[in-house]
C-alpha positions in Angstrom: -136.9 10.3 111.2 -139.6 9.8 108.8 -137.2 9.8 105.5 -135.2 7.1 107.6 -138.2 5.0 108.0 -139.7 5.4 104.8 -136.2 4.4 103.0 -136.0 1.5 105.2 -139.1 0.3 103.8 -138.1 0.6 100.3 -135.3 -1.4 101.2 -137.3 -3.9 102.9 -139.8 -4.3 100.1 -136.6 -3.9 97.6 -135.4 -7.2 99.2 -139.1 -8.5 99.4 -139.9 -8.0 95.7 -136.6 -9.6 94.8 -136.8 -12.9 96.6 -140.7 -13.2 95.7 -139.2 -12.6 92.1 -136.3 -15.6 92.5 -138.9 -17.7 94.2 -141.4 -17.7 90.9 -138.2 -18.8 88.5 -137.2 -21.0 90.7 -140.9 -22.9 90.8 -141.3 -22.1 86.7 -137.8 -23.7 85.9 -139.5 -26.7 87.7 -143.3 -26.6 85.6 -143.8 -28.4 82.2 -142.1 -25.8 79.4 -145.7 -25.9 77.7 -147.3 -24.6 80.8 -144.6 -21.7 81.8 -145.1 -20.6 77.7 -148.8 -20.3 78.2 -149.4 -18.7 81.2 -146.7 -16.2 80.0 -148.5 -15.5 76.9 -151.9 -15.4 78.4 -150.3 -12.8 80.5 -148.8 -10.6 77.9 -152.4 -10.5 75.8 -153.9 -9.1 79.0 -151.2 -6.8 79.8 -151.5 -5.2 76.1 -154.7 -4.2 76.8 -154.0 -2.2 79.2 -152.4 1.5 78.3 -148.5 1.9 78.6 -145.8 3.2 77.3 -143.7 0.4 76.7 -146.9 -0.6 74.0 -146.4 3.2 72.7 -143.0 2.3 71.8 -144.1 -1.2 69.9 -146.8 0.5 67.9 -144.1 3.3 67.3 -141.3 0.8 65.9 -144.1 -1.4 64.3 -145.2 1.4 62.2 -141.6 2.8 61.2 -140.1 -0.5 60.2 -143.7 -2.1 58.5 -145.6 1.3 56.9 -148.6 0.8 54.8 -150.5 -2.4 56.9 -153.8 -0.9 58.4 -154.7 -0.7 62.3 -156.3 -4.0 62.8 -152.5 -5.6 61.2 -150.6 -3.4 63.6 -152.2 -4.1 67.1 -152.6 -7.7 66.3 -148.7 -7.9 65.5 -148.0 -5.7 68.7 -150.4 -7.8 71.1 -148.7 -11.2 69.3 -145.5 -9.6 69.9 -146.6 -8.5 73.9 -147.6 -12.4 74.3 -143.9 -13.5 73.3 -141.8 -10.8 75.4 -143.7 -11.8 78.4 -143.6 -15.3 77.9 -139.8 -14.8 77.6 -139.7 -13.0 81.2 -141.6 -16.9 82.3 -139.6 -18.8 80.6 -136.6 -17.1 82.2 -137.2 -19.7 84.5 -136.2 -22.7 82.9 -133.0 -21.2 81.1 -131.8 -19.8 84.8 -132.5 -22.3 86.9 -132.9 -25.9 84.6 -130.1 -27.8 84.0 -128.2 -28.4 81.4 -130.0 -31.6 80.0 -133.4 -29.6 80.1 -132.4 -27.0 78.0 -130.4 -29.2 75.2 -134.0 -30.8 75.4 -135.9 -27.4 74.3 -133.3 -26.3 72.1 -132.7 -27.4 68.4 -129.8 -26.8 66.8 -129.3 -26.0 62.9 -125.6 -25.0 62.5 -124.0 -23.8 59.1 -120.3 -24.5 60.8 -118.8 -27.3 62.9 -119.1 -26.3 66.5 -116.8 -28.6 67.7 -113.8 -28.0 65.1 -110.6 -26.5 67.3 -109.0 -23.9 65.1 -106.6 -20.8 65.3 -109.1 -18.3 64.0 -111.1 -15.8 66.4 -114.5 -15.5 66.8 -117.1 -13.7 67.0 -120.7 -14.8 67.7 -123.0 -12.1 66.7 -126.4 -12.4 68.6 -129.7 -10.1 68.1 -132.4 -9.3 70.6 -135.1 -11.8 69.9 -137.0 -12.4 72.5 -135.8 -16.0 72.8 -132.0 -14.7 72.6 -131.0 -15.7 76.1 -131.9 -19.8 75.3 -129.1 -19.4 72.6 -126.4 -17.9 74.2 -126.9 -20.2 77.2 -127.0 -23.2 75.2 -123.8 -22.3 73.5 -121.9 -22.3 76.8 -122.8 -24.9 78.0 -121.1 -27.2 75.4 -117.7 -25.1 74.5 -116.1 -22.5 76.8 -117.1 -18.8 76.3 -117.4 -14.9 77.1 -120.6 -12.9 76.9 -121.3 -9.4 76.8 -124.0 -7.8 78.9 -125.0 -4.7 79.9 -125.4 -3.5 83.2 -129.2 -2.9 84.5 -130.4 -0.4 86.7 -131.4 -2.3 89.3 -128.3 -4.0 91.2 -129.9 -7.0 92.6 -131.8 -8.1 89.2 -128.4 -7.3 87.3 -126.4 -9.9 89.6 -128.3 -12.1 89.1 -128.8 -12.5 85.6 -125.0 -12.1 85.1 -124.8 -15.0 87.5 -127.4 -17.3 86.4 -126.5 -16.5 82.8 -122.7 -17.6 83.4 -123.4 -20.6 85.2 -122.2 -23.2 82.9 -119.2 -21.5 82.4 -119.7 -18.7 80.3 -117.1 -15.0 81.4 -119.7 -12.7 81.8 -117.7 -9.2 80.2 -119.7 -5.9 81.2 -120.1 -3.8 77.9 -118.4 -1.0 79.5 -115.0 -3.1 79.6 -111.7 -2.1 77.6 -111.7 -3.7 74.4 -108.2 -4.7 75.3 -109.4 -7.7 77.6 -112.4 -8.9 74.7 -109.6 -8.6 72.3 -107.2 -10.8 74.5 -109.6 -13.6 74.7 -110.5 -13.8 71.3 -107.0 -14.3 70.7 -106.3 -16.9 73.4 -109.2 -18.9 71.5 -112.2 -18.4 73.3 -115.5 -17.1 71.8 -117.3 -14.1 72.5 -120.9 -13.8 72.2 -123.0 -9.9 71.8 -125.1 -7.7 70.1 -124.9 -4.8 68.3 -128.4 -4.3 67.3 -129.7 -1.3 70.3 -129.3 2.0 70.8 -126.9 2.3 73.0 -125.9 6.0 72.1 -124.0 7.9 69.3 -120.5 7.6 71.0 -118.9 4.8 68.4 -122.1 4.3 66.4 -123.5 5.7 63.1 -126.5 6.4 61.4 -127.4 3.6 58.7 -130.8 1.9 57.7 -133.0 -0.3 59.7 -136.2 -0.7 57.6 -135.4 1.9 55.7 -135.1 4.2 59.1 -131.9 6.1 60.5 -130.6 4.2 62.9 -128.2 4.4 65.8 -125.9 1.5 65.2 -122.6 0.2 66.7 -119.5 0.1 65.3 -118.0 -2.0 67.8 -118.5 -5.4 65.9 -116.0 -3.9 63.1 -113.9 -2.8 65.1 -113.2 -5.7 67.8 -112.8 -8.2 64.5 -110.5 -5.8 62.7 -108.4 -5.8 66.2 -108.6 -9.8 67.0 -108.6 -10.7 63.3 -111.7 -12.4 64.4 -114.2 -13.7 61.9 -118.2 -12.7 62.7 -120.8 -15.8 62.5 -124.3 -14.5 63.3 -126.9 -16.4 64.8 -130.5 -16.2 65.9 -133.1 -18.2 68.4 -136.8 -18.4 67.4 -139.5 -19.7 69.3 -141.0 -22.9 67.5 -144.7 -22.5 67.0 -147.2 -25.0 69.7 -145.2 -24.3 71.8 -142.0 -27.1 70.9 -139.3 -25.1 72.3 -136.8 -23.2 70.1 -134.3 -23.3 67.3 -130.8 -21.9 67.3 -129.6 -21.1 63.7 -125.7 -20.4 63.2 -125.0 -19.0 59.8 -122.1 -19.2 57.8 -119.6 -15.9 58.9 -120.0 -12.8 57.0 -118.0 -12.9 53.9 -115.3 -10.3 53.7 -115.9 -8.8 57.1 -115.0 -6.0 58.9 -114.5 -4.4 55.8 -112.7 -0.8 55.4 -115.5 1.2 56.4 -118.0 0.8 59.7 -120.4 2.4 58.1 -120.7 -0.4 55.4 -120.5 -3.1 58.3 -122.7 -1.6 60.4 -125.8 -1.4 57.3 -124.6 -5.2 56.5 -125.4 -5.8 59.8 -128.8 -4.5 60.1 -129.5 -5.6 56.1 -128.7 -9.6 57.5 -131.1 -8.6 60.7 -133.8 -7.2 58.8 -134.2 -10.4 56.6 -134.2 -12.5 59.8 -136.8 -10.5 61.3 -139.5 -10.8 58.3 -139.8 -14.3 59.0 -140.7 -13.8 62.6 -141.8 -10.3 62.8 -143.5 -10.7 66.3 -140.4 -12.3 68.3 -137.7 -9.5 67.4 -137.7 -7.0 70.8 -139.7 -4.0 69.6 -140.4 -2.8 73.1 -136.9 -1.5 73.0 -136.5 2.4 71.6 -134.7 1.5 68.4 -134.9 4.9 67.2 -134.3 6.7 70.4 -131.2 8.5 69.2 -131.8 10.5 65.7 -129.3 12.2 63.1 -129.6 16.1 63.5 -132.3 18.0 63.1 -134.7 15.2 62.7 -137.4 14.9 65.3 -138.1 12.0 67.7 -140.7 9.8 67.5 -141.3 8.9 70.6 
């Protein structure tokens, strides 16, 4: 009788935590952007000084990727980075819940092709975990038809929702897990797909290449979808603007001569285009994630 009770009250404060959740989106998507941003980032400085182990894994990452700066360098570029990923969960807000015209406000755009050109060729939109990442993806949908990737989260509630409120304007939200048959399909049929490549997500149909100079787990499955679909690769990255103006959404020109013959050599091109990208915002790429979770054989974690 007591297990009963006491699962009914997880439950209970399962649904409780969610809708308290919902309801502060909701009231930030409604707050000036300028406002959400700095009571995000206020929050982030406070919660770095606290102990943790998502903070473990920044300082870990920070010092693999950046060797040779001193203490002082590294904790101020892990607290910088801790303002930013939290300011990202507040300004969830505004990019789940504020309309279209809101977010075309926050968002510039600097694009190395024409967007609006109609044209036989597949493709591919290759995004990277920045912490603004999400801003860019849903801008894109909302002007042109599109699929997204996502992976599924733990926690049920949280991950229907962000599949719906991601894929309101439009975009087919594709789970990661899903046959490469379908992705392939609607590449073909001339819609774009947007995902990422840049996490750990395992060694099954990844390999060990550089990332700062570290081995690390990286998928294969951006080769192998654009050798199947014919599909050219155009990467692009969202950066926060500095005083807090909002963001810019840079599409580059596609990869040159890409997939090539080997994954291995797409997969380091990859992760060579990344790493450039992230030295000129070192603090907004998503460190708290275990990059290096998976390691070759026989070399030790470091986490």
């Amino acid at each position: 009788m007591a297990a009963n009770d006491s699962h009914k009250q997880e439950k209970i404060s399962g649904r409780l935590g969610f809708a308290v959740l919902v309801a502060l989106l909701r009231f930030f998507s409604v707050l000036p952007y300028g406002l959400v941003a700095r009571l995000g980032s206020a929050l982030g400085a406070m919660l770095y000084a606290l102990p943790s182990s998502r903070k473990h894994i920044v300082q870990v990452n920070l010092r693999l990727c950046f060797p040779g700066k001193s203490d002082e360098e590294y904790d101020a570029l892990a607290r910088n980075h801790f303002r930013h990923v939290i300011r990202s969960y507040f300004e969830r807000g505004i990019q789940w819940y504020g309309s279209a015209k809101a977010i075309r406000k926050l968002v510039r755009i600097e694009s190395r092709i024409d967007l609006e050109e109609r044209h036989d060729l597949p493709t591919i939109f290759l995004g990277f975990h920045f912490v603004s990442v999400e801003v860019g993806c849903i801008l894109y949908s909302t002007e042109l038809p599109a699929a997204s990737l996502y992976t599924r989260m733990s926690n049920e509630r949280l991950c229907n929702l962000a599949k719906r409120q991601r894929g309101r304007f439009g975009a087919e939200m594709i789970e990661r897990s899903t046959s490469a048959r379908k992705i392939v399909a609607l590449l073909r049929s001339g819609v774009p797909v947007m995902l990422a490549a840049d996490m750990d997500h395992g060694i099954q149909n990844s390999v060990f290449v550089p990332f700062f100079g570290v081995p690390a787990c990286t998928l294969t499955s951006v080769s192998r979808l654009a050798r199947l679909a014919r599909a050219r690769v155009v990467p692009f990255v969202t950066e926060v603007l500095p005083d807090y103006r909002g963001y810019k959404l840079t599409i580059f020109e596609p990869f040159n001569d890409f997939p090539s013959e080997s994954d291995t050599l797409d997969a380091r091109r990859m992760n060579e285009f990344l790493e450039a990208q992230i030295r000129k915002c070192p603090e907004q790429y998503y460190w708290v994630h275990r990059r290096f979770k998976n390691r070759p054989p026989g070399v030790p974690g470091v986490y």
